[in-house]
C-alpha positions as CSV (number, residue, x, y, z in Angstrom):
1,X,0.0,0.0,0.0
2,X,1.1,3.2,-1.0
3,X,1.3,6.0,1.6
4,X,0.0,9.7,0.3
5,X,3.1,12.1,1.2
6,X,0.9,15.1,1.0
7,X,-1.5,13.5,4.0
8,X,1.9,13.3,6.1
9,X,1.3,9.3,5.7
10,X,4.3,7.0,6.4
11,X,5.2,3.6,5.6
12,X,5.4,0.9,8.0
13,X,6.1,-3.0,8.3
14,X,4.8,-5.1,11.0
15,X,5.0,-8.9,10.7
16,X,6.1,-8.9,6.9
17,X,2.8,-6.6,6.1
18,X,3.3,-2.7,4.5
19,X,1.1,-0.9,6.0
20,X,-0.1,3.0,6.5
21,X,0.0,5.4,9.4
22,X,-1.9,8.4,8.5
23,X,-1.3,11.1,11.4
24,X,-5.1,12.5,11.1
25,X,-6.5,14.5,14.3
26,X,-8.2,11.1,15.0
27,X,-5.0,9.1,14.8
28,X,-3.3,11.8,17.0
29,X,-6.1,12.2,19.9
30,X,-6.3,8.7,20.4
31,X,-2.5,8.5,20.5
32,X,-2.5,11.2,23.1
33,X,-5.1,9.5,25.2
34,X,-3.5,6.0,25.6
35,X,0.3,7.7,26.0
36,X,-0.9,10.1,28.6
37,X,1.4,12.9,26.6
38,X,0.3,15.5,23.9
39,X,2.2,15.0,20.5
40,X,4.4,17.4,20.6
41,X,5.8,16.3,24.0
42,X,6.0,12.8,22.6
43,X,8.2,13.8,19.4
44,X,10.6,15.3,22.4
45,X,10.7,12.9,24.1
46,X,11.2,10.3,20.5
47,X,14.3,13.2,19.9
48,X,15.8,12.8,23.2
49,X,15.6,9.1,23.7
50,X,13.3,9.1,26.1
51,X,10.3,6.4,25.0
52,X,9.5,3.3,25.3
53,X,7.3,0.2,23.5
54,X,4.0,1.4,25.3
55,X,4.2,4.8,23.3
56,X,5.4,3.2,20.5
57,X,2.9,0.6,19.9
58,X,0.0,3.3,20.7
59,X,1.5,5.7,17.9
60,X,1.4,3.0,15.6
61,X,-1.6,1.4,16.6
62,X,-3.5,4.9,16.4
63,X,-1.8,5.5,13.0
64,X,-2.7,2.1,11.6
65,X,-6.8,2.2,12.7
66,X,-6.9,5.3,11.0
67,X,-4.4,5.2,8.5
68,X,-5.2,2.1,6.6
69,X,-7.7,-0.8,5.6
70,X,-5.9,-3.1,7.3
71,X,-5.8,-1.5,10.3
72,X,-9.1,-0.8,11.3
73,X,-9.3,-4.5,12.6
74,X,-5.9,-4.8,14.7
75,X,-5.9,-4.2,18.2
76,X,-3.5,-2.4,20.4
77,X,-2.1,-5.8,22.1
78,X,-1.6,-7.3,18.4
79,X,0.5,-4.2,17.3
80,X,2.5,-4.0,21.0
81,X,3.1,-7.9,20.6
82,X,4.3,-7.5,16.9
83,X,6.6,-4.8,17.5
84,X,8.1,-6.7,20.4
85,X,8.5,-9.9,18.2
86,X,10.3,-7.3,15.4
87,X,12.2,-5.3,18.0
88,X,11.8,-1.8,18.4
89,X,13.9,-0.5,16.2
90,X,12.3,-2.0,13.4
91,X,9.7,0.8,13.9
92,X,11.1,3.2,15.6
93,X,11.7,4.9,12.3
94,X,8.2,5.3,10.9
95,X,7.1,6.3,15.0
96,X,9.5,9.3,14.7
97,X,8.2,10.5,11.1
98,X,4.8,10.2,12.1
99,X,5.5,11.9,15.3
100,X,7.1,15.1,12.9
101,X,4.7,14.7,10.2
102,X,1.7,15.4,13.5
103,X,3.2,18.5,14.8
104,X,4.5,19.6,11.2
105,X,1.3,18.6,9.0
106,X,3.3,16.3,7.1
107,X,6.1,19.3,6.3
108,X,9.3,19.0,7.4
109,X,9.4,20.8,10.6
110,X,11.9,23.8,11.1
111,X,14.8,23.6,13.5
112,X,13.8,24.1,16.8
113,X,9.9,24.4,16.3
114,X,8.8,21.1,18.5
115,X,10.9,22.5,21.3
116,X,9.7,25.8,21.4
117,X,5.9,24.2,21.3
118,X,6.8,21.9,24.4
């Protein structure tokens, strides 16, 4: 599946499947709801190192239900357990673009701009 670069959508493989995560106000309220942190603290805390797989696997499970066909029927468990099989550096990538591509609306944000939002 093909992601729309204009949308701020970004590739992702979990278990051998390419998928989408399209970073839509949905996607990103229900990310900010099961981390607990607003986006823009959460790409901080992605630039500084400071995450971990529960953040991870919410991003991408909020970016898959509304990002793509087939991820409107995974769960949260099912994309925490596949990342955990993968490793989390397999997606650790596509977290921190969709993480930019939130607070930038998918343009490539300017030096300095998510620190001076935090």
């Amino acid at each position: 599946m093909a992601e729309n670069k204009h949308a701020g959508e970004v590739p992702v493989t979990l278990a051998g499947k390419s998928m989408v995560l399209r970073p839509s106000f949905q996607a990103q309220c229900e990310a900010e709801a099961l981390c607990g942190f607003g986006v823009v603290t959460l790409l901080n805390r992605f630039m500084q190192k400071q995450f971990g797989i529960r953040e991870v696997a919410a991003v991408i499970f909020a970016g898959l239900k509304h990002g793509s066909e087939q991820g409107q029927n995974i769960t949260y468990e099912a994309v925490g357990e596949k990342i955990a099989a993968a490793g989390i550096a397999s997606v650790t990538g596509a977290y921190g673009k969709f993480l930019e591509n939130a607070v930038a609306g998918g343009q490539e944000p300017k030096q300095g701009e998510a620190e001076a939002e935090a």
